[in-house]
MMTF fields as JSON, N, C-alpha, C and O atoms, coordinates in Angstrom:
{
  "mmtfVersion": "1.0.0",
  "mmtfProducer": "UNKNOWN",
  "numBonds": 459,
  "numAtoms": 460,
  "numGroups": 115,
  "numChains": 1,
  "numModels": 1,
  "chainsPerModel": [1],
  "groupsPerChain": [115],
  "chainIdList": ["A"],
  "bondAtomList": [4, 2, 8, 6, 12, 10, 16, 14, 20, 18, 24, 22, 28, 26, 32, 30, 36, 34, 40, 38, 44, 42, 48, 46, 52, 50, 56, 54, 60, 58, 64, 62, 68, 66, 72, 70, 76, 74, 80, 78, 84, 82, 88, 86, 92, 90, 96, 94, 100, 98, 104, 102, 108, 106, 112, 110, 116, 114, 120, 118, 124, 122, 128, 126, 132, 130, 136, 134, 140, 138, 144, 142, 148, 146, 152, 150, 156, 154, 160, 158, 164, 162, 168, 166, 172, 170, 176, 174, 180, 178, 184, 182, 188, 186, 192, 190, 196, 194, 200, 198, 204, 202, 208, 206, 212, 210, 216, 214, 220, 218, 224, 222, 228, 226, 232, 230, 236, 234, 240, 238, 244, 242, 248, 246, 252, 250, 256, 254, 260, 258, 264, 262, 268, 266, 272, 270, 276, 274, 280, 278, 284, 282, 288, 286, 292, 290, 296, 294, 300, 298, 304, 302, 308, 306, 312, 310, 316, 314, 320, 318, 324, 322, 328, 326, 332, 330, 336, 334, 340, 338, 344, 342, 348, 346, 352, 350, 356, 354, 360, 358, 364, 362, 368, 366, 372, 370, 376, 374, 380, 378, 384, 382, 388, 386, 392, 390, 396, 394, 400, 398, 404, 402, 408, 406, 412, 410, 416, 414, 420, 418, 424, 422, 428, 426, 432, 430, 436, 434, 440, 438, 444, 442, 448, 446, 452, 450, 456, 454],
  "bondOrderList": [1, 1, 1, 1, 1, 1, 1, 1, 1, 1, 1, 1, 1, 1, 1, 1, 1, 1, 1, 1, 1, 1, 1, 1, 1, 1, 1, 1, 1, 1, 1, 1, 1, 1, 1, 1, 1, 1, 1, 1, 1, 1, 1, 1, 1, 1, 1, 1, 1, 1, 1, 1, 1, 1, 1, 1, 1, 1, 1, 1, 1, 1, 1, 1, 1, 1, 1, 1, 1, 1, 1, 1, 1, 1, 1, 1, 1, 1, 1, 1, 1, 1, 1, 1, 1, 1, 1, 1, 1, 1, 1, 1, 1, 1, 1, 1, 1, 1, 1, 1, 1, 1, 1, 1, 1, 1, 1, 1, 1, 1, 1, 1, 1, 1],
  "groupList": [{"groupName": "UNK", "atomNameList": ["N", "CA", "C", "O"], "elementList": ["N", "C", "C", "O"], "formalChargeList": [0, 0, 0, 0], "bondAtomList": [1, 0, 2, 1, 3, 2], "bondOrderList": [1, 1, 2], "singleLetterCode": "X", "chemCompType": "L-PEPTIDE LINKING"}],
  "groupTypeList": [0, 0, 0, 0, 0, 0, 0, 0, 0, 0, 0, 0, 0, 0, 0, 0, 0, 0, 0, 0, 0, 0, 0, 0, 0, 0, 0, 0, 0, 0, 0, 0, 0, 0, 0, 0, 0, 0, 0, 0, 0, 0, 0, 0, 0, 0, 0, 0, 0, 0, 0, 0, 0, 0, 0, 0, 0, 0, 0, 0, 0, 0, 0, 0, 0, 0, 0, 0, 0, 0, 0, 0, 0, 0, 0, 0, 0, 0, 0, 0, 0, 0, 0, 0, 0, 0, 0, 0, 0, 0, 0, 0, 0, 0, 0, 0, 0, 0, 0, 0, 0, 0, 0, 0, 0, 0, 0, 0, 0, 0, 0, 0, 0, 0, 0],
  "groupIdList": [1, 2, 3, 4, 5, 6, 7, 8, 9, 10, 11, 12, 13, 14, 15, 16, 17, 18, 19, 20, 21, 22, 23, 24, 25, 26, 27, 28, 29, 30, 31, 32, 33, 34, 35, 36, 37, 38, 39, 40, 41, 42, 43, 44, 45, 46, 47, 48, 49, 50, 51, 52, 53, 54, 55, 56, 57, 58, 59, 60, 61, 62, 63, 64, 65, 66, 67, 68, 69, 70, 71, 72, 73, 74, 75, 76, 77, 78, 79, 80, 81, 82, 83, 84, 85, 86, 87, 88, 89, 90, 91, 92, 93, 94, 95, 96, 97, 98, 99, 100, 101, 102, 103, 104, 105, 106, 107, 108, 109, 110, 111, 112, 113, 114, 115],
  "secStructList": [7, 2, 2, 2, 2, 2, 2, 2, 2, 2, 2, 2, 2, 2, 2, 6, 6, 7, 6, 6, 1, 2, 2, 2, 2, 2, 2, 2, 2, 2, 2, 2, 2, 2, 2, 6, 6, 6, 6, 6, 6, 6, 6, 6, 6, 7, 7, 1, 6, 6, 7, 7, 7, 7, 1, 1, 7, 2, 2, 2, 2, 2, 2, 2, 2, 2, 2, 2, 2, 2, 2, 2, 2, 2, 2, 2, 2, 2, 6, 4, 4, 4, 6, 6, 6, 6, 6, 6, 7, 7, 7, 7, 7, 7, 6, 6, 7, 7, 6, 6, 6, 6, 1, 7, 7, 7, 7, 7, 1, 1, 1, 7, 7, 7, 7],
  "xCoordList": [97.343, 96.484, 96.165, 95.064, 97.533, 96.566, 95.685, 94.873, 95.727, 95.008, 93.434, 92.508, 93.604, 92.188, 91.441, 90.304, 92.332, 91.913, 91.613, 90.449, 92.24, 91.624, 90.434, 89.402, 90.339, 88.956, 87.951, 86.988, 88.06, 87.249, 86.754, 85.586, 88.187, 87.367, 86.713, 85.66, 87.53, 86.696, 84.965, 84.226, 84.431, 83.65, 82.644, 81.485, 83.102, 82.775, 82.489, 81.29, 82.878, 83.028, 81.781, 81.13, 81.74, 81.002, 79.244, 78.341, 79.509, 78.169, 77.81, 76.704, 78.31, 78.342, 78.312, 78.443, 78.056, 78.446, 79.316, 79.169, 79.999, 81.888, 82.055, 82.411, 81.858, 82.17, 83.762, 84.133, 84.106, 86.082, 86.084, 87.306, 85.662, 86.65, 86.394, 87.418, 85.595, 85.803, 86.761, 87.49, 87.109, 88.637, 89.707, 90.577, 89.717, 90.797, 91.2, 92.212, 89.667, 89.481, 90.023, 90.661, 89.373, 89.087, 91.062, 91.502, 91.749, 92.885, 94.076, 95.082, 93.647, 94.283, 93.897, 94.586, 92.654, 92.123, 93.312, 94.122, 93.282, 94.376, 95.646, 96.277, 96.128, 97.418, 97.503, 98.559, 96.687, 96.797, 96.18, 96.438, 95.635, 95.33, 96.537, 96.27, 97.566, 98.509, 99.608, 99.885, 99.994, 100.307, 100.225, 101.111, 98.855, 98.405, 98.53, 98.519, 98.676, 98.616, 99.712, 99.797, 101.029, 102.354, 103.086, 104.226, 102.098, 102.6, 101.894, 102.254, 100.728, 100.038, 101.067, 101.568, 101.612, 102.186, 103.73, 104.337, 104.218, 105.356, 105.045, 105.827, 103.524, 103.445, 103.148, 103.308, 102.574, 102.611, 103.941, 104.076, 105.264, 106.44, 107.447, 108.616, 106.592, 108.072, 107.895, 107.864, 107.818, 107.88, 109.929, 110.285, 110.629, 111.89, 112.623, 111.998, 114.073, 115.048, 115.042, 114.649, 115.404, 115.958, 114.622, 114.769, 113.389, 112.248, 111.874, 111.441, 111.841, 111.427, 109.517, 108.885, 108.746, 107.604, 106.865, 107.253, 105.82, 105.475, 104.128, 103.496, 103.847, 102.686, 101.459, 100.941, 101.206, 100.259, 100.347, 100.925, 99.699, 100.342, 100.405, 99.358, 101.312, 102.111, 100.529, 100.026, 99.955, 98.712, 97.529, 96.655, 97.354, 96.062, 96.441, 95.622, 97.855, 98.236, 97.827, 96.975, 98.883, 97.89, 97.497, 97.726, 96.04, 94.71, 94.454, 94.173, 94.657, 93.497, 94.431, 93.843, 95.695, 95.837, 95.404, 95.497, 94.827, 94.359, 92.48, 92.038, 91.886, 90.607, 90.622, 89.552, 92.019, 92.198, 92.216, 91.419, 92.881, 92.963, 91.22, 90.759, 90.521, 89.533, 88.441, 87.684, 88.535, 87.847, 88.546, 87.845, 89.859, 89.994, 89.801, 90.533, 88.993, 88.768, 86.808, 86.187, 86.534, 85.263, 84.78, 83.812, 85.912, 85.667, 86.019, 85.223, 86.979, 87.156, 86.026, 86.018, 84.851, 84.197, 82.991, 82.478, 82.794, 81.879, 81.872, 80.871, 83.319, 83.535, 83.571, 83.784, 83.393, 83.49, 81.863, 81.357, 81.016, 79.238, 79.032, 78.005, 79.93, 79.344, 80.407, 80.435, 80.875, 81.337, 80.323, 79.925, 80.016, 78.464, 77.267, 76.297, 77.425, 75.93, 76.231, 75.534, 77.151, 77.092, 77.441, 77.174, 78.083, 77.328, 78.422, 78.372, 79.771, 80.629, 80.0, 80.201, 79.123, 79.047, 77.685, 76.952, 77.611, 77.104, 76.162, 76.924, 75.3, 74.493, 73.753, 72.972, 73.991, 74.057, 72.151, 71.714, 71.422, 70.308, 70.014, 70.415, 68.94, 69.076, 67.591, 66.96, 67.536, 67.252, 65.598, 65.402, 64.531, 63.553, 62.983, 62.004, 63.795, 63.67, 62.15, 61.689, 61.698, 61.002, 61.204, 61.721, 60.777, 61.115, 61.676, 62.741, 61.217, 61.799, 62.573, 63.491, 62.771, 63.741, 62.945, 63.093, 61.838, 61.378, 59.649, 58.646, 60.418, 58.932, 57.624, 56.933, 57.885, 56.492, 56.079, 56.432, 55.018, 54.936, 54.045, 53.477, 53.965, 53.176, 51.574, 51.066, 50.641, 49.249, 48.807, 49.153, 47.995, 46.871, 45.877, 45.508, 45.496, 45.341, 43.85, 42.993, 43.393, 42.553, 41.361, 40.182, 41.883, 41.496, 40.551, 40.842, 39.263, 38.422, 39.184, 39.543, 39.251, 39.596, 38.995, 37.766, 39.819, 38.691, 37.707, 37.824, 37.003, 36.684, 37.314, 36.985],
  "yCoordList": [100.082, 98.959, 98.173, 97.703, 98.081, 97.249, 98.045, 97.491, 99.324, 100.074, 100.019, 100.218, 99.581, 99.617, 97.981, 97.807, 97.125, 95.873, 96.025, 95.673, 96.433, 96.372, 97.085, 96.413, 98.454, 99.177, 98.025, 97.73, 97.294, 96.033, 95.28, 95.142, 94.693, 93.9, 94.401, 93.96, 95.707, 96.545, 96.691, 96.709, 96.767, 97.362, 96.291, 96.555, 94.902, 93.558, 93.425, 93.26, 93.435, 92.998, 94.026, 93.682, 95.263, 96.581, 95.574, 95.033, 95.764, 94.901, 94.167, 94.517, 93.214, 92.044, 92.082, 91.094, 93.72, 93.713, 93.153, 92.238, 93.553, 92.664, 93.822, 94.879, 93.749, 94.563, 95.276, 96.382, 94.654, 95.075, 95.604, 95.583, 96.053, 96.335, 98.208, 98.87, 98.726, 100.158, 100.512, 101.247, 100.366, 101.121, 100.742, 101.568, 99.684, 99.095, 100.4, 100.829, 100.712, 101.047, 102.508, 103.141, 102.904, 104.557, 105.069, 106.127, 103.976, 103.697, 103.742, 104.429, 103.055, 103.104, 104.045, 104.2, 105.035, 106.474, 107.319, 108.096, 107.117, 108.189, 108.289, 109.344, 107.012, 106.658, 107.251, 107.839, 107.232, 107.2, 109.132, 109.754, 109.665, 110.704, 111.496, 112.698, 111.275, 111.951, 111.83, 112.796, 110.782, 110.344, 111.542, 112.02, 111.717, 112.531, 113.965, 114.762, 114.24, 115.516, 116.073, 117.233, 115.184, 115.481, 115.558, 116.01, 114.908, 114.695, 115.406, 115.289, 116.158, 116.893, 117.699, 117.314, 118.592, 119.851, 119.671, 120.477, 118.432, 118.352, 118.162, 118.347, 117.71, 117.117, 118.407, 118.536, 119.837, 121.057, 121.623, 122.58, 121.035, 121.562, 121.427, 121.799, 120.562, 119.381, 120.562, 119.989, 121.615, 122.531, 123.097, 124.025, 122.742, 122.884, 122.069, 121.229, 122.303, 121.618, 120.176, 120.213, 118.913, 118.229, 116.748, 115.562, 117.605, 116.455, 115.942, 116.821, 114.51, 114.262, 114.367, 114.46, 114.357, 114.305, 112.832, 111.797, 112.995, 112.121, 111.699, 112.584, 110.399, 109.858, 110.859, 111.26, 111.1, 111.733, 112.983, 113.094, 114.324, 115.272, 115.798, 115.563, 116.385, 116.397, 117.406, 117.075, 118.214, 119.347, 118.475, 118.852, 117.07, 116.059, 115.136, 114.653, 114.896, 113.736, 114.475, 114.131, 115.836, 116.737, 116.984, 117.227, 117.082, 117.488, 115.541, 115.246, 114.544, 113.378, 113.033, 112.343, 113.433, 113.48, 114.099, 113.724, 115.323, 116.134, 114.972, 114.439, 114.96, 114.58, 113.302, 112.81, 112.358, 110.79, 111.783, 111.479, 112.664, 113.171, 113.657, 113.315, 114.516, 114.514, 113.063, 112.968, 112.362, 111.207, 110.453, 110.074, 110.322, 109.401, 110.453, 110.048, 111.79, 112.376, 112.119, 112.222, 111.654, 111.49, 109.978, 109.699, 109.329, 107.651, 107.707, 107.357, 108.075, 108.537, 109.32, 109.193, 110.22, 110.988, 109.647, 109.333, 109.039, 107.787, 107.112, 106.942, 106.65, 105.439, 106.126, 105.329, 107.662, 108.224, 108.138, 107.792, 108.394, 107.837, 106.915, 106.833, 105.594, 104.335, 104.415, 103.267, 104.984, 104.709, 105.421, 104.989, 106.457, 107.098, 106.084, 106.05, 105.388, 104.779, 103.042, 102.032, 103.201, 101.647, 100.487, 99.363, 100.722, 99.386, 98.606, 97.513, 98.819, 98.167, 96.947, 95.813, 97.272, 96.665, 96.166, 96.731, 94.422, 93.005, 92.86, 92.694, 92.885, 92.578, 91.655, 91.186, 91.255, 89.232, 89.646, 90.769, 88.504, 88.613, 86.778, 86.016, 86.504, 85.392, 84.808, 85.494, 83.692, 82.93, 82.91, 82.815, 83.078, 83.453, 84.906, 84.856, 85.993, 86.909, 87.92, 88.907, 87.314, 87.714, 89.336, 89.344, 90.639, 92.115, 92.0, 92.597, 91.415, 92.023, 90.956, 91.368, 89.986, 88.485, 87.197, 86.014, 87.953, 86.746, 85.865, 85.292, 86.393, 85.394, 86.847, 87.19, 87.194, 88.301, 88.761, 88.358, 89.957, 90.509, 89.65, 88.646, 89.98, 89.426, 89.287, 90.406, 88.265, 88.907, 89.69, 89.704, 90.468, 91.599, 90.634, 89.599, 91.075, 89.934, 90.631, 89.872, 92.146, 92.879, 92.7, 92.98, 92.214, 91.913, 90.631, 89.8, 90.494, 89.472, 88.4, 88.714, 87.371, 86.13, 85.48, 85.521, 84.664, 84.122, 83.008, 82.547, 82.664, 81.689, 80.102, 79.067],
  "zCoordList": [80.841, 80.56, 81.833, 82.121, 82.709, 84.146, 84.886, 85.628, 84.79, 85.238, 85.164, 85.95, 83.587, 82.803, 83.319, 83.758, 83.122, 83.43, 84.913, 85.103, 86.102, 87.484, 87.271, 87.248, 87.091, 87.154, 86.469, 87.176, 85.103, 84.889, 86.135, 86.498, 86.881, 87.771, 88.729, 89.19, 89.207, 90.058, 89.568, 90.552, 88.58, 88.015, 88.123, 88.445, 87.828, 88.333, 89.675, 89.898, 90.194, 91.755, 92.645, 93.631, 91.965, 92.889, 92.32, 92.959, 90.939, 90.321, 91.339, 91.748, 91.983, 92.665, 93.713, 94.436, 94.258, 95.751, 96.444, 97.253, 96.218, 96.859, 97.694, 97.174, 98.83, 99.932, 100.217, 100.61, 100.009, 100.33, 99.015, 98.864, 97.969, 96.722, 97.188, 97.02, 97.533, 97.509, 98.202, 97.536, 99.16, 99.36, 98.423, 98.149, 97.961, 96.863, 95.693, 95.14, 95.725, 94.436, 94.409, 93.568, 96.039, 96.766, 96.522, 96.073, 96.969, 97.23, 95.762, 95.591, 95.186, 93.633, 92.884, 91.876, 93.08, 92.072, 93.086, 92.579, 94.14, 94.661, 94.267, 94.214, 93.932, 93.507, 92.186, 91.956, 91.327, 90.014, 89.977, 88.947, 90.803, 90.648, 91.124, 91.125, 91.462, 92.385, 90.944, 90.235, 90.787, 89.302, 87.92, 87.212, 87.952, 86.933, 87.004, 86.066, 88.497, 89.016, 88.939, 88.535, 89.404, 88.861, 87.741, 87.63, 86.566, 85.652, 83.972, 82.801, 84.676, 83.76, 83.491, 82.434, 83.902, 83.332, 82.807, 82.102, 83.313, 82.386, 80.45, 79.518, 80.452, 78.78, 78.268, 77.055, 79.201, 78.388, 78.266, 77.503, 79.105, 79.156, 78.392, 78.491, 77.218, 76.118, 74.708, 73.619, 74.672, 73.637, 73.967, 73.24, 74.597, 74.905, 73.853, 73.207, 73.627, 72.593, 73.299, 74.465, 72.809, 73.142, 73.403, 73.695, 73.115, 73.127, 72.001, 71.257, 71.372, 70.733, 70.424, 71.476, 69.269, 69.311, 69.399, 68.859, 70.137, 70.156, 69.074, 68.499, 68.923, 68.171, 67.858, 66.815, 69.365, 69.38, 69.932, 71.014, 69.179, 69.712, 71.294, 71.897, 71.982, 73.436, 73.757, 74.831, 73.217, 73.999, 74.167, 74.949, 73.37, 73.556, 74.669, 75.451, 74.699, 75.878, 77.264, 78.084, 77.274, 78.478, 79.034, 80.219, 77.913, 78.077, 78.719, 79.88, 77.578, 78.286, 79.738, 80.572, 80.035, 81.357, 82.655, 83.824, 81.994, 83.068, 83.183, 84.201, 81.862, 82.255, 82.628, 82.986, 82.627, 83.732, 85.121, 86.008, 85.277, 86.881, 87.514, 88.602, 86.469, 86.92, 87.178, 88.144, 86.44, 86.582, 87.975, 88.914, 87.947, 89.172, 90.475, 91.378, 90.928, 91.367, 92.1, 93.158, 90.286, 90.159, 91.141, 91.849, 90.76, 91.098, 92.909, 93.781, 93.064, 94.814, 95.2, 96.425, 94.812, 95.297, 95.609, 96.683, 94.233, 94.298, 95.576, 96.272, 95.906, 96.469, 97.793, 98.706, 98.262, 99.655, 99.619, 100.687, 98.588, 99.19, 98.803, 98.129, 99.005, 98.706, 100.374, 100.817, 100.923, 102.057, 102.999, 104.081, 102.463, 103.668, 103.492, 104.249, 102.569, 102.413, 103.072, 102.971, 103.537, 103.805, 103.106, 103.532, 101.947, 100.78, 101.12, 100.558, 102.108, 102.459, 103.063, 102.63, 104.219, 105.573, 104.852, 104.041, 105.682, 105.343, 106.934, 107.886, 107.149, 108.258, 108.403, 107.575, 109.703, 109.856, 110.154, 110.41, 110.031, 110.842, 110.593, 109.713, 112.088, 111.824, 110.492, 109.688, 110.721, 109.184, 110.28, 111.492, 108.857, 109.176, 110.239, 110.984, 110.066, 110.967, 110.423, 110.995, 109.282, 108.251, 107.452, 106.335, 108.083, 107.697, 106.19, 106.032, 105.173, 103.572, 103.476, 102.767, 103.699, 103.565, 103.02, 103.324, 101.896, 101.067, 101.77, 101.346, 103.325, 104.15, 104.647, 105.607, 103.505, 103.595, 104.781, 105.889, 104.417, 105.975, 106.883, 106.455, 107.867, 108.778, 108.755, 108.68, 108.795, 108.734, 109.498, 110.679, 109.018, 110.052, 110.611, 110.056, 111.739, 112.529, 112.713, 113.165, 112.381, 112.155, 111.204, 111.416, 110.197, 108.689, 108.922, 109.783, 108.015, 108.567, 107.337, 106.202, 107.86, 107.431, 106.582, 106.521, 105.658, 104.169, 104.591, 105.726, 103.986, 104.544, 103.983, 104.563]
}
């Protein structure tokens, strides 16, 4: 469940362009994918004496463990082209520099003038 609640805020924050959260994020799918990776094949391994059953049957836990491993695979692949693309990095420019910052392009100086 905290898992689920960070990816929330994570999920928040990317919305929002929050610059620092992709490695956070790049960083915790690894954690949790390494997690899953070690721990997929013990839930196919509880057919032995001495395991109790669980709630839900041990071949569905698994299985949705293996497809959390592929997804936090999926979310690190994300967050390596949101690292090629820049969306980290914030670029200063100064105030009125015009180029796409609201103060429109420049006039053509070509163009005959209204009257």
């Amino acid at each position: 469940m905290i898992y689920a609640l960070l990816y929330a805020l994570f999920a928040f924050l990317v919305w929002r362009w929050s610059r620092g959260i992709l490695p956070v994020a790049a960083s915790l799918s690894t954690i949790l994918a390494i997690f899953c990776a070690i721990g997929a094949e013990s839930w196919f391994a509880r057919d032995k004496a001495g395991f109790n059953e669980a709630l839900i049957p041990v071949p569905l836990i698994g299985l949705l463990v293996i497809i959390l491993l592929l997804l936090q695979i999926v979310l690190v692949v994300a967050c390596f082209y949101g690292f090629s693309q820049d969306w980290h990095v914030e670029e200063e420019r100064p105030i009125g520099s015009g180029e796409d910052y609201g103060a429109g392009t420049p006039p053509d100086r070509d163009a005959p003038q209204p009257a």
